[in-house]
N, C-alpha and C positions, 0 to 999 in steps of 0.2 A: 504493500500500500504506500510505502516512504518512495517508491521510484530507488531502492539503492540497491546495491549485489552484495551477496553474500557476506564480501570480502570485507566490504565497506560498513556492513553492520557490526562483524565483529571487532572492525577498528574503532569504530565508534563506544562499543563496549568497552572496550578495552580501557582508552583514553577517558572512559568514566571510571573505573575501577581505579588509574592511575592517582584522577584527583580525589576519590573516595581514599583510599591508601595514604594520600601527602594529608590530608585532611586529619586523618588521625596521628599519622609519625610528626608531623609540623605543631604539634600540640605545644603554645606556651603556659607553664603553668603561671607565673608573674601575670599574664594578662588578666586584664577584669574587663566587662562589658560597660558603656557609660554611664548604664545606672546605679555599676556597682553592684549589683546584687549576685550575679555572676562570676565564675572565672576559680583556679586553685582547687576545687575539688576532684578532677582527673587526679591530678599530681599524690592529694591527703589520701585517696585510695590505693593510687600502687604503692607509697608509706605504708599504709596500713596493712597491704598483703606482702607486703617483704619483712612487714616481722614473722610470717607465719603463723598465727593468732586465729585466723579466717577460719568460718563456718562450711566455705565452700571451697571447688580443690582451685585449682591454679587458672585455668582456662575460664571458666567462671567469673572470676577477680577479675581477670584483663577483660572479659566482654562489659564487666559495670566501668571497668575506670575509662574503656574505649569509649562506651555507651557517653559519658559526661563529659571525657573532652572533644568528641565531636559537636556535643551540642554544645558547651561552654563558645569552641569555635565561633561557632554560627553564632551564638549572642555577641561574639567579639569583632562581627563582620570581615571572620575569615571567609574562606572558600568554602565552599561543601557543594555536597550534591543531594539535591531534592531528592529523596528518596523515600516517598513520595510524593512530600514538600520538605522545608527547610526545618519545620518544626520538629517535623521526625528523621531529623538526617542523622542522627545517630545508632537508630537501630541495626540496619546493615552494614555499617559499616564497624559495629562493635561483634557480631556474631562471627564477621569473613574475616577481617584484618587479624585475628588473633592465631585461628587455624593458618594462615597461610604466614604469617613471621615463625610460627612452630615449626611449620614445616610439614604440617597435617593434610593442606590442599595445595595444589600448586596451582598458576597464575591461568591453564587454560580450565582447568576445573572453576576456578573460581568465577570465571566468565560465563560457564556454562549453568552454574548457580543464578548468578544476576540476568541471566537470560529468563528462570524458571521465575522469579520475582519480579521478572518485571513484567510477564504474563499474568501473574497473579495481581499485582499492582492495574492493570490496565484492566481489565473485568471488575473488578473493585470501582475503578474510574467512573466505568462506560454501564454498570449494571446500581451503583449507588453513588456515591461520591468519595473525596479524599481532604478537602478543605477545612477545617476544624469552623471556618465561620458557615458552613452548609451542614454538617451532620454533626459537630461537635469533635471532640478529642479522639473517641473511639475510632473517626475517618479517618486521623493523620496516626498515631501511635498503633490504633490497630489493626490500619492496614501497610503500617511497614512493619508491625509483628507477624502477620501473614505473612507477608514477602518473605522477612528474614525467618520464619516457620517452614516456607515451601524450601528457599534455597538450600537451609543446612541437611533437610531431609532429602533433598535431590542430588546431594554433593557425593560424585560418583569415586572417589578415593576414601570415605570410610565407611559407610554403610549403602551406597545406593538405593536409596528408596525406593519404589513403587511411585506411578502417577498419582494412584490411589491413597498410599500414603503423604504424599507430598499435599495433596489435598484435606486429607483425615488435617494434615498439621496444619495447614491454613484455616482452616476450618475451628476449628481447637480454639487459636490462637486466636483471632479476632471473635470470638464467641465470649471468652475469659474476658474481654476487655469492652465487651455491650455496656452502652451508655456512660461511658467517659464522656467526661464534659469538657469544655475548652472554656477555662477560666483563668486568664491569665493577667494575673497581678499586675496593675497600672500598666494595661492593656502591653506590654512588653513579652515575647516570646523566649523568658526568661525561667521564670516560681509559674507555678511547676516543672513545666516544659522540658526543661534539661533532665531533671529528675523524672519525669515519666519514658523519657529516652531507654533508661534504667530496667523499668518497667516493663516496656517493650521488646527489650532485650532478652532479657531471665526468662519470659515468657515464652519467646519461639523457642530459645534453647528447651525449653522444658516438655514445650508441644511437639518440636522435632522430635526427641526422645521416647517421648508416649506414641507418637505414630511408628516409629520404627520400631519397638515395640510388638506393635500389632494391636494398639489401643486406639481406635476406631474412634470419630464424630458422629454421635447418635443423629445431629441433624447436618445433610447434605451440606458443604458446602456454599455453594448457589447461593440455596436456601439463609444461610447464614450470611451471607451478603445482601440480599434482599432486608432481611433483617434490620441489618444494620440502617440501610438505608433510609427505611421507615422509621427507628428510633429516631433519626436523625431531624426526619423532617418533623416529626410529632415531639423533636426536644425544645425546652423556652428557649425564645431566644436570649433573655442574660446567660446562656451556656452556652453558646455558639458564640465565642471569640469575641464577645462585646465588653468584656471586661465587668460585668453589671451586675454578675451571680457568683454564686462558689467562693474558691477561695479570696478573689478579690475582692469578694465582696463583706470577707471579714473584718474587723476593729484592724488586726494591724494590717490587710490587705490597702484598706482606707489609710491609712496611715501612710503606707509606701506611697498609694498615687498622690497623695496632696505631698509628702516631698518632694515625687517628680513632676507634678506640674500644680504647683502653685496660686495658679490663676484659675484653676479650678473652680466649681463654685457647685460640683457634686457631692457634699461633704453633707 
């Protein structure tokens, strides 16, 4: 449908995988976002798991500190790649970056992965939405938890999934994460945001797992996209990216926006 050949699709992937990859190793922990509320907690996590201390094993650890300095990034208006917006640019890029510096996938597996997510990604689009101000949080977090749900189960160097399964985990995955809201703290794509990054991470790791497995989505994936979608439209809108509900709309959530915009007079 793009008009391109083969060759040229998978360079293109490629060359997105490149800036998803620099995206995470380019990580400053020093940086903070202008609001400040962002920025150092990539860096206070791989701290925390090089004492060895950690409730989870090693690969784990790297996908949360991945998970938050890609998103720290993006609030720091570094590069990233929409995956499958900016909000959620850290999920994929915290479940693949860590197998493949391991040395668990290698670079055309890894493409072959981001090929299965971003099918997954594009039915999510075209059958619901992905925009957090159109269906709320669950559009952007959980459908790059699906993405990165289908890719690690399709990642043909350690368990090669099944279509079937690759689905079972997308399916899973953005099921766990029905009716997230998109409330974000003096309207910045910061509180939560990074931290639901996090979220959406642990999660496909977890739904990958159950589906390779052989633990099954009671409801069709489809089905489960459909879902979502209708949650979405039938969610308020102060939960749909307007800053108006949820957590922003707490004592100190109020607090943060009348620091950042002072001429406020929503108080």
């Amino acid at each position: 449908e793009r008009q391109v050949t083969e060759a040229q699709s998978w360079e293109k992937m490629r060359q997105t995988w490149e800036a998803m990859l620099e995206s995470a190793v380019s990580y400053r922990a020093e940086q903070r976002s202008r609001s400040g509320l962002v920025g150092g907690d990539g860096a206070r996590m791989r701290r925390y798991a090089a004492a060895d201390t950690t409730y989870s094993g090693p690969y784990v650890q790297e996908v949360i500190a991945t998970a938050l300095s890609v998103g720290e990034s993006n609030a720091c208006m570094r590069k990233i790649v929409a995956a499958p917006t900016a909000g959620a640019c850290g999920v994929l890029p915290a479940v693949l970056v860590p197998l493949y510096q391991m040395g668990r996938a290698t670079e055309e597996e890894i493409l072959q992965a981001l090929y299965t997510a971003s099918g997954i990604g594009a039915v999510v689009s075209f059958r619901a939405c992905i925009a957090g101000a159109s269906g709320g949080c669950q559009a952007e977090i959980g459908t790059a938890s699906a993405m990165a749900a289908g890719a690690l189960t399709s990642l043909c160097s350690l368990k090669g999934g099944t279509p079937e399964q690759c689905a079972a985990a997308a399916a899973m995955a953005l099921g766990n994460l029905l009716g997230l809201v998109c409330d974000p703290v003096a309207g910045l794509v910061e509180v939560p945001c990074v931290k639901r990054n996090v979220v959406g991470s642990v999660n496909a790791v977890s739904c990958a797992d159950m589906a390779l497995a052989g633990v099954e989505s009671r409801i069709p994936v489809d089905e489960v996209i459909d879902c979502m979608g209708e949650v979405g439209r039938r969610m308020p809108v102060e939960f749909r990216e307007t800053a108006l509900g949820g957590l922003a709309a707490t004592p100190t959530g109020r607090r943060v926006k009348q620091q950042m915009h002072p001429e406020s007079q929503e108080f």
